[in-house]
N, C-alpha and C positions, 0 to 999 in steps of 0.2 A: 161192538168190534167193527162195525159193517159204518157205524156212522165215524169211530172213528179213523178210518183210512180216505173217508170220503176228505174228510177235513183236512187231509194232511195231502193230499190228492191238490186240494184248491189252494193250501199252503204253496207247495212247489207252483203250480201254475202262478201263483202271482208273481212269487219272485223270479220268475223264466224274461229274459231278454225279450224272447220270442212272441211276436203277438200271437196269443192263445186265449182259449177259454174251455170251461167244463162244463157240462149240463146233464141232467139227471131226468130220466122219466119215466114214469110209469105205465104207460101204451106204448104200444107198439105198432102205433098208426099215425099217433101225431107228430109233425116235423114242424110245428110253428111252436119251438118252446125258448123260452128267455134267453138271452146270451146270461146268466144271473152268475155265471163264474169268469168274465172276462178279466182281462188283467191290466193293467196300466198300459202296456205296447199295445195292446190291439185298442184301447181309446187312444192311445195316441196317433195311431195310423189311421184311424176312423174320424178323428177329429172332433172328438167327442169328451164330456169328462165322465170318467167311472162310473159315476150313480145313475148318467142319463144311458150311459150304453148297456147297462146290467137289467133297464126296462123294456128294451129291444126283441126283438127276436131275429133268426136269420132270414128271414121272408123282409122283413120291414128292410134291412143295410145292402139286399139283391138286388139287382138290374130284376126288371119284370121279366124278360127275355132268358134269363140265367133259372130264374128261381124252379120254375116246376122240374127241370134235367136234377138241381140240385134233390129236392125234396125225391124224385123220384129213387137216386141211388142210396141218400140217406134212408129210405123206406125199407127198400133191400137189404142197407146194414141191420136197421132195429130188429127187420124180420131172419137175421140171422142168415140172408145168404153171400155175405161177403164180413172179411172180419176190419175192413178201412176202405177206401178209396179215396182217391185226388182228381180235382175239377178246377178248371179254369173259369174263372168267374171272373163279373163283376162287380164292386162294392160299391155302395154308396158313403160320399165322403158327407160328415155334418156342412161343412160348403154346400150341397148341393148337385157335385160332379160324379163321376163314374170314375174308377180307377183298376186296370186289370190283377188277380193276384194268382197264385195257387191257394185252393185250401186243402186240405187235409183233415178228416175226420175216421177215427175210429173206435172201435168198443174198449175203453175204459176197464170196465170189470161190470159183470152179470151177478142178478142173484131173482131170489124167485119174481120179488115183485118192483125189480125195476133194474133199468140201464142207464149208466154211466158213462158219456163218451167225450174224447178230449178234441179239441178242430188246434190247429194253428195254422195263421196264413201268412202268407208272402207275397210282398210288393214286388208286382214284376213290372212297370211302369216303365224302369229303365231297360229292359230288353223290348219291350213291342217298341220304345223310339227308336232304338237301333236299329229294330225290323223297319222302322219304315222310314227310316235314313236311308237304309241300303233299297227298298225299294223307290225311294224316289229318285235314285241316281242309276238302277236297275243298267238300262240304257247302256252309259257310260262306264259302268264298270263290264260290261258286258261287252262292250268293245275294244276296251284295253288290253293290251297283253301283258301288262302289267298285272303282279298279284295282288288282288285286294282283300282284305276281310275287314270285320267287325269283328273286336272284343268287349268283352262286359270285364267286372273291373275285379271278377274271379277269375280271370285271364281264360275267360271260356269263348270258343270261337261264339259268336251267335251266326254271322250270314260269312259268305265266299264269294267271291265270281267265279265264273268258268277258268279263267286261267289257272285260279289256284288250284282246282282239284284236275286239271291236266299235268301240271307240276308235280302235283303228289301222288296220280295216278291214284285217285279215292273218291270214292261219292261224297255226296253232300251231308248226305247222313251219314258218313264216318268221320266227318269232322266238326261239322255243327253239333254244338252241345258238349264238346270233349274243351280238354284244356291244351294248353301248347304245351306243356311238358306230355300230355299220353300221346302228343300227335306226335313232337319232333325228338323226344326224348328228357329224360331230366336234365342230363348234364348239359346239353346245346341252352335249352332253357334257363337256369342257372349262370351258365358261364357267358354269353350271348346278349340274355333276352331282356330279364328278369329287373336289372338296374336301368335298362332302357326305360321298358314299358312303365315301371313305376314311378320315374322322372313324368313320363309323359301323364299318367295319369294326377299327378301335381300340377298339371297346367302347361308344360314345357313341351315346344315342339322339337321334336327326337330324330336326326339326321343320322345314320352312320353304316359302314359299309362290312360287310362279314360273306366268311366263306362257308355254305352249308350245304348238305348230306341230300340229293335227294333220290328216289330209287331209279330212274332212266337215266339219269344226266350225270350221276356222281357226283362229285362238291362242284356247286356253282358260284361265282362270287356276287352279291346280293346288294345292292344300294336300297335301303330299307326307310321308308319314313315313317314316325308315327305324329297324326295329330288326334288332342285331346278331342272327343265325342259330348256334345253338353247338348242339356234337355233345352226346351222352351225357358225355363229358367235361367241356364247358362250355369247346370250345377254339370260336372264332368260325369257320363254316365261310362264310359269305356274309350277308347280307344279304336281309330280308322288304320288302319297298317296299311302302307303302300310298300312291293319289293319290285326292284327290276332289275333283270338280270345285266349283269355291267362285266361278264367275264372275259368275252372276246377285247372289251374293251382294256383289261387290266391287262392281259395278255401282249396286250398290241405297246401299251407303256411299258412292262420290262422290256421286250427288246427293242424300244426305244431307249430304255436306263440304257441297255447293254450295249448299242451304239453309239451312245452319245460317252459311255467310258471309255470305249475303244478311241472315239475321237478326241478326248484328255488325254488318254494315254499316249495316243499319237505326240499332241503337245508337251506333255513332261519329257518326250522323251531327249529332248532337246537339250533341255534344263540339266537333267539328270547327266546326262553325256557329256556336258560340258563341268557340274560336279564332280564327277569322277573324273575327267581329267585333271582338274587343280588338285582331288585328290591324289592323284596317282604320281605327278609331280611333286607332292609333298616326299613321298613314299622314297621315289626315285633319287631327290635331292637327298634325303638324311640317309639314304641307302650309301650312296657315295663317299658322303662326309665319315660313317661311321669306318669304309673302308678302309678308305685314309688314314682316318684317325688310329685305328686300329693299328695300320702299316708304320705309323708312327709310335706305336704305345701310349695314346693318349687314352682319359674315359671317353667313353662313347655313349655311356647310358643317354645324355640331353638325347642322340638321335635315336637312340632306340625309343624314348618315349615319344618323339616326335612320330617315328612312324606307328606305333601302336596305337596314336590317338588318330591320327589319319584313318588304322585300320576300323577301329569302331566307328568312328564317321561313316564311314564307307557299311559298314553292317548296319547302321540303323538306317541309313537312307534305304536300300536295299530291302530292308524289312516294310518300311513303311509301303514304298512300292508296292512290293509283293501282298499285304495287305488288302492296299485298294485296288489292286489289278484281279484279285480273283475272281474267277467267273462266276457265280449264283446266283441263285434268284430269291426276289422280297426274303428275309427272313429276319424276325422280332425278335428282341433278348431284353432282358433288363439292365437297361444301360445309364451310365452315368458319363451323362452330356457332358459336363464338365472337363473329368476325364480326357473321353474320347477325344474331346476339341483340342485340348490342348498337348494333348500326345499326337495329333495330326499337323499341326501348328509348323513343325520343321521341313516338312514335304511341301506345306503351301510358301513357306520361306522360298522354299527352291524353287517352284515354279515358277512363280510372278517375278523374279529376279531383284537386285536392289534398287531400283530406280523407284520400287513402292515400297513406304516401311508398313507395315505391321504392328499395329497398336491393339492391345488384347486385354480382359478382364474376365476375370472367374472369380467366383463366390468361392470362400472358402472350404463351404460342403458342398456332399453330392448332389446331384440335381440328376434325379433317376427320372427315365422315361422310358415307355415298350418300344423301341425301333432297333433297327440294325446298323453296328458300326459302321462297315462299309456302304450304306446307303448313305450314314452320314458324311462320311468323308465325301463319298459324290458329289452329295450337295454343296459341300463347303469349296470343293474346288472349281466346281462351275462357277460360283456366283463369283469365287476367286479372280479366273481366269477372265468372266463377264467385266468385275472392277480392272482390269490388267487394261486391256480395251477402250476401256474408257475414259484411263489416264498416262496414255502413251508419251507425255511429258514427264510423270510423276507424280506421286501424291500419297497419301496415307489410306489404310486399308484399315477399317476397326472393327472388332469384333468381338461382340459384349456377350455375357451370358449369365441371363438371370430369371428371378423366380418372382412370376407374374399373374394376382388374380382377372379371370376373366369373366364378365356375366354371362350367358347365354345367347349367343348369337351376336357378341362384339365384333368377333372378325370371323366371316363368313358362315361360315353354318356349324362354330363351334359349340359346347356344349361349355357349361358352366364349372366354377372351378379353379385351382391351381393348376399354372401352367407352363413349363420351361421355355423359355424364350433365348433364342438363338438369331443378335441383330448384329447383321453386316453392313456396313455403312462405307462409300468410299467418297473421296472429294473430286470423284471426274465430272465430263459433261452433261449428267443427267444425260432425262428424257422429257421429250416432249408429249402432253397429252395424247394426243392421236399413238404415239410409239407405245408407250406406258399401257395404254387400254388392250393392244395386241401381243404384251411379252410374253405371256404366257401359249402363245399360239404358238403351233407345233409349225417349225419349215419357215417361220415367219423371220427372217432378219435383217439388219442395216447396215450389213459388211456388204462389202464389195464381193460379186461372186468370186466362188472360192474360196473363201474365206474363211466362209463359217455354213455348220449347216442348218441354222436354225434353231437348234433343239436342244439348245442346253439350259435352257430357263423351263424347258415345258417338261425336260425329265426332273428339273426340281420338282416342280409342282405335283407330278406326277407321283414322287418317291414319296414326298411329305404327304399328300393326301391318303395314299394308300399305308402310311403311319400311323394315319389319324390325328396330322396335325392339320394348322392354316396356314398360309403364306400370306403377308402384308406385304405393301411393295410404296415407298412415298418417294418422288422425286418433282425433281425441276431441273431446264436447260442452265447450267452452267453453275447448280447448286449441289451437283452429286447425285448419289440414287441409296435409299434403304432399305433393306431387307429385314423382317422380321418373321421367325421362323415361331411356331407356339405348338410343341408336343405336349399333351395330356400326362402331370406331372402324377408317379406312380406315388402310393403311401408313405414310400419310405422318404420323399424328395418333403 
């Protein structure tokens, strides 16, 4: 009975993943006995083939330095004062070299005249490089205020700097060796983390900015980067995470957005006022005719629709208005760019007056992406009001919208994928290099003082990045200017 579980013991161990092995002995003194039940994983991690590693022993695959610590606690098991223990060793590979692992050994099953016990070990090669990644930049991360860690590719902290565990108000040993979900929670990790890091750990370096939880500071907003981590080899062993806190900065961009709408606002209001007057002249006009008419007994319905259709005019503009005028801050929905664009379409009519037409294109279906409609309509009417500007003669205004793959890191520090693409295009006087490399600078402008104040290209930039999209920008002096906008297209798009 005793031989048959033995057999069925070394059964399972062979078919285990796991490099493992069994061994059996009859003293309880000797620690130099065969590896004779190892199993195909632990030759392959030894480098070794099966028959040659089964003639072994665990003294012969030991660092000389390792071996007696080992033999002495395996001594302790035989003799029954512990029922397993784990030791950091080191192995010898059939190469030649040294490799660190954990092993694991414990008692199998007893009986009068012998002991059966099972080892399995693990390559830990990829965490001591980590460890001594992090400490060869020690220094440096030691000096940044920035959060750094190291993770392993089981999404386990291995090292931290000082700033992190100031951040998270935690020792070092409460976060080394834990995972990011038991540090920052599941659901952050999952909804956050999770498709990042494992992009990253495929090779891809991982830019993107989030707002997260911590216990002194409350949600702070996080510009996060991760690059891949690769051994001597260049196989990827985990992941380097950079966060820096960017919140006073994001801060400082909405009520830059919120100024720079007040100062559109300022501008439509012009437009708008001059709208409603041709409106209300319409109104006025068929209000009379119908009096008349009336005082005559003629029909009157033509001016009753006359003025009803002027009324609606007058309600939609008013709505649109009141749409983009309201006060809030950043907020994401799942929205369908397409849509939004061209239900905004009639307010930029009004703004920019007829002297520019308006040339426009939408895909038939939706093209969903996470942003906010009134962020978009900002956008649209900046670079609106931008093209207005720069073709004080006249000219065509176009604005295309369509669904576009992008590789990773095509335009700026985008991530790969399908992407809604939002391109305005005008035929004014460009820009010149030198202007072009500055647009996006806050305060920066080429109006006459007064005129303008700067900051309506820099709160585009501003809104789309904290979207999560890119802005492309291509011009020439007296070739016009293009805008190309790229939000992260959602599943359904």
């Amino acid at each position: 009975m005793q031989d048959d579980w033995l057999q069925w013991l070394h059964s399972l161990v062979e078919s285990m993943p796991t490099p493992a092995t069994v061994f059996t002995t009859r003293s309880r003194v000797d620690p130099n006995l065969p590896l004779s039940g190892a199993n195909e994983a632990l030759a392959g991690m030894l480098g070794h083939s099966l028959d040659d590693l089964r003639g072994l022993t665990i003294p012969e695959i030991s660092h000389p330095e390792d071996a007696a610590r080992d033999s002495a606690l395996f001594l302790e098991l035989l003799a029954g004062k512990s029922t397993h223990y784990t030791i950091e060793k080191r192995l010898l590979h059939a190469s030649g070299f040294f490799f660190p692992c954990f092993l694991t050994v414990w008692i199998a099953g007893r009986s009068d005249d012998r002991i059966t016990c099972l080892a399995t070990a693990t390559d830990i090669s990829e965490v001591k490089n980590l460890e001594e990644a992090m400490h060869s930049s020690e220094h440096f991360v030691s000096a940044t205020s920035d959060h750094i860690s190291f993770l392993g590719l089981d999404y386990r902290y291995v090292a931290v700097n000082d700033s992190y565990l100031r951040a998270h108000e935690m020792s070092r040993e409460g976060i080394v060796g834990h995972t990011i979900a038991e540090l920052l929670g599941p659901d952050t990790f999952n909804d956050l983390i999770k498709n990042n890091i494992d992009r990253c750990f495929q090779g891809e370096t991982i830019n993107y900015e989030a707002w997260f939880n911590f216990p002194a500071e409350n949600r702070r907003c996080m510009a996060v980067t991760y690059v891949p981590s690769r051994d001597v080899d260049r196989k990827i062993v985990g992941a380097v995470v950079s966060s820096r806190d960017i919140t006073e900065i994001r801060k400082l961009q909405t009520d830059l957005a919120r100024f720079q709408k007040l100062e559109a606002i300022g501008r439509l209001s012009g437009t708008v006022a001059h709208d409603f007057n041709n409106l209300l002249m319409v109104i006025s006009g068929a209000t009379e005719l119908a009096r008349v008419g009336a005082n005559k007994g003629k029909d009157i319905r033509v001016h009753l629709e006359e003025i009803d259709a002027a009324a609606v005019k007058a309600s939609e503009l008013t709505g649109h208005l009141r749409t983009f005028s309201r006060g809030q801050d950043l907020e994401f929905e799942e929205l369908d760019v397409s849509r939004a664009v061209r239900d905004f379409v009639p307010l930029l009519r009004s703004s920019i007056g007829k002297s520019v037409e308006i040339q426009t294109s939408y895909p038939s279906r939706p093209m969903m992406a996470r942003l906010g409609a009134s962020q978009l309509e900002q956008v649209l009417l900046n670079l609106a009001l931008n093209a207005q500007d720069a073709m004080l003669g006249g000219g065509t205004l176009s604005l295309t919208i369509e669904m576009v793959p992008l590789e990773p890191g095509e335009v700026g520090d985008s991530g790969g994928g399908k992407h809604v693409m939002v391109k305005i295009a005008d035929t004014g006087d460009g820009m010149s290099p030198e202007v072009l490399e500055r647009a996006f600078e806050p305060f920066f402008s080429t109006k006459e003082v007064g005129m303008g104040t700067g900051l309506g290209l820099a709160s585009v930039y501003g809104i789309v990045k904290q979207s999560g999209g890119q802005v492309d920008v291509h011009s020439r002096v007296g070739e016009g200017t293009e805008f190309r906008i790229f939000f992260p297209a959602l599943e359904e798009a």
